[in-house]
C-alpha positions as CSV (number, residue, x, y, z in Angstrom):
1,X,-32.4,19.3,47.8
2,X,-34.5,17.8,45.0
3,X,-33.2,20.5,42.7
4,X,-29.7,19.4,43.5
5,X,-30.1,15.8,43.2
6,X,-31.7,16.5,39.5
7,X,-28.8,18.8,39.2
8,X,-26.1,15.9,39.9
9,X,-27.9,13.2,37.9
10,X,-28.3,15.4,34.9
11,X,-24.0,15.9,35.5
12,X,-23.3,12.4,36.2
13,X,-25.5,11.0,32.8
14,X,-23.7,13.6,31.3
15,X,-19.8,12.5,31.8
16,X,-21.1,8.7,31.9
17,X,-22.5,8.5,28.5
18,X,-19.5,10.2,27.1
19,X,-17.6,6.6,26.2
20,X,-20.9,5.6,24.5
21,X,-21.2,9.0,22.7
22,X,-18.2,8.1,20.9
23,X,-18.9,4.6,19.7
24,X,-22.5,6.3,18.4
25,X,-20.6,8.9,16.4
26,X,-19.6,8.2,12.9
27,X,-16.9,10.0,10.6
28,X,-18.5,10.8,7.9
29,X,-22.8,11.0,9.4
30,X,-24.8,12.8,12.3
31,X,-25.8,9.9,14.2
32,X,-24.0,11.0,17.4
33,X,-25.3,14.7,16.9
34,X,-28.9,13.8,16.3
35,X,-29.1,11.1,18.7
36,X,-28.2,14.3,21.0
37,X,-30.9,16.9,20.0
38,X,-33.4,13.9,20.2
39,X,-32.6,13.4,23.9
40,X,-32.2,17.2,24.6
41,X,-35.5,18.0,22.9
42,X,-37.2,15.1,24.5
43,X,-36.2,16.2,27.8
44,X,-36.9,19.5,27.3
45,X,-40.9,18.6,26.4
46,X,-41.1,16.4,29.5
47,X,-39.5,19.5,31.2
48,X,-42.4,21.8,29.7
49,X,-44.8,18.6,30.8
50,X,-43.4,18.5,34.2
51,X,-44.1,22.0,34.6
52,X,-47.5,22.2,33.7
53,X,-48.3,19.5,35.5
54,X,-46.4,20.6,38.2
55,X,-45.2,16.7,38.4
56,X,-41.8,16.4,40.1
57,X,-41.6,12.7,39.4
58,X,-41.5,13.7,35.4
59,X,-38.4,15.4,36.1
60,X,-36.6,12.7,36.7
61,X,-37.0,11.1,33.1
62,X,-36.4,15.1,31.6
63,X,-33.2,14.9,33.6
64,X,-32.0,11.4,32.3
65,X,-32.4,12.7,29.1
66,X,-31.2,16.3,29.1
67,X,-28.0,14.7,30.7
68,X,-27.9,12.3,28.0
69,X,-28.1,14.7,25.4
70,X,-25.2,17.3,26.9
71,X,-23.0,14.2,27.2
72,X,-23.3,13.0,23.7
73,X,-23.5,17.0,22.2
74,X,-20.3,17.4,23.7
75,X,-18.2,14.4,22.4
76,X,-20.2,14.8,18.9
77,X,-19.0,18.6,18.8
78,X,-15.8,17.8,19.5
79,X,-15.4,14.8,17.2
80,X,-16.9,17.5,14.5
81,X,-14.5,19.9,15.3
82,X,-11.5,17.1,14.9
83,X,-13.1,15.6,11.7
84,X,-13.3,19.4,9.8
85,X,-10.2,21.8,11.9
86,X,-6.6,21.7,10.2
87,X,-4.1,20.8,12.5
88,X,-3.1,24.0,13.1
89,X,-6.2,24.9,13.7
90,X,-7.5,22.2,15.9
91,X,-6.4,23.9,19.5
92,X,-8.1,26.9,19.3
93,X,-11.2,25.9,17.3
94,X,-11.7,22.9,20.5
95,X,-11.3,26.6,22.2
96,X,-13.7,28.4,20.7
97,X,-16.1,25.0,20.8
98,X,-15.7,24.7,24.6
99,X,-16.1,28.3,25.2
100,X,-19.5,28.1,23.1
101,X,-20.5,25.3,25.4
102,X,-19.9,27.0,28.7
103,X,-22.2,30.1,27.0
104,X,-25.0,27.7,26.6
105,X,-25.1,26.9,30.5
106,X,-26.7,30.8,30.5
107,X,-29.6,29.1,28.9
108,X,-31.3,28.9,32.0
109,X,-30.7,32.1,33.4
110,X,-31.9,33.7,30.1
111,X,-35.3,31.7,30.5
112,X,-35.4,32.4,34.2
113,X,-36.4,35.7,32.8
114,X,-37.9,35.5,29.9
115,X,-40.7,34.2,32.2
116,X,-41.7,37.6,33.3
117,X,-43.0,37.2,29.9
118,X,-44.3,34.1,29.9
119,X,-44.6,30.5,31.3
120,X,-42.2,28.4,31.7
121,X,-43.8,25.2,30.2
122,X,-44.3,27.8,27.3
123,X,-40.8,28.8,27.3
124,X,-39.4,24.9,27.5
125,X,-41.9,23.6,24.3
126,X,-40.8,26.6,22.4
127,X,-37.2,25.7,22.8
128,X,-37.5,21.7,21.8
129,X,-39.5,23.5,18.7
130,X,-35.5,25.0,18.1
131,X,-33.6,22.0,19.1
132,X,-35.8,20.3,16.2
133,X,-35.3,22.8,13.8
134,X,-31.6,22.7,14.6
135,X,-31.8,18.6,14.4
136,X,-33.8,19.0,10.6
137,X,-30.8,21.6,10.1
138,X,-28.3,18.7,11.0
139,X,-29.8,16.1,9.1
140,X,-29.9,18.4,6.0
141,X,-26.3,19.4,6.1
142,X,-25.4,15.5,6.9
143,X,-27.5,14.0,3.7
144,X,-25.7,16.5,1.4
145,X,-22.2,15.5,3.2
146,X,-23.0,11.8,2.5
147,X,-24.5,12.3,-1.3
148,X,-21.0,14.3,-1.6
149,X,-18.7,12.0,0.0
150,X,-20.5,9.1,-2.4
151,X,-19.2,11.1,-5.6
């Protein structure tokens, strides 16, 4: 039951900070899309916290925040894929976008079993350490879009 709660809340943060997600997000920066991988890879250390500890009330806050983060990822990807897709281009790059997005819900089947290999607090920190490389990737590529766009 617990798992399934967590499960819905994650969900409902998810859709309900979708109308705030879009005020965050800017045309021509990353705010919405780092704002995002902060949340996820917060959540994602609690997560790895929670499971060491084996703390169920710290998966509440990991929750909160993974949802967060999906909700704003989503409406920052798609606001990306607006800002750079031609027109005639725009329906089946949102295509390709969503059908990227409904691969990544495999991510927890994939560490499901990468735990035969080892822990799952293991597993969790190791993937914040690539949702902050992917976040100083982000903010790279955004600084070089806003020195060009200032020329």
């Amino acid at each position: 039951g617990f798992a399934a709660l967590m499960a819905g809340l994650t969900l409902a943060l998810g859709v309900t900070i979708q109308p705030v997600a879009r005020r965050l997000d800017s045309v021509h920066g990353v705010r919405g899309t780092l704002t995002a991988l902060g949340a996820i890879c917060a959540g994602t250390l609690i997560g790895a916290l929670a499971g060491a500890d084996h703390s169920w009330p710290l998966v509440v806050p990991a929750a909160v925040l993974l949802g967060c983060g999906y909700g704003i990822c989503l409406v920052s990807g798609l606001l990306e894929i607006q800002r750079i897709a031609h027109r005639d281009d725009l329906a089946s790059l949102t295509a390709v976008f969503y059908a990227l997005t409904y691969v990544g819900f495999a991510a927890p089947i994939v560490l499901a079993e990468l735990e035969r290999i080892a822990s799952a607090p293991l597993l969790l920190v190791c993937t914040a350490a690539l949702v902050a490389l992917t976040a100083l990737e982000v903010a790279q590529a955004g600084a070089a879009t806003s020195r060009q766009n200032q020329r």
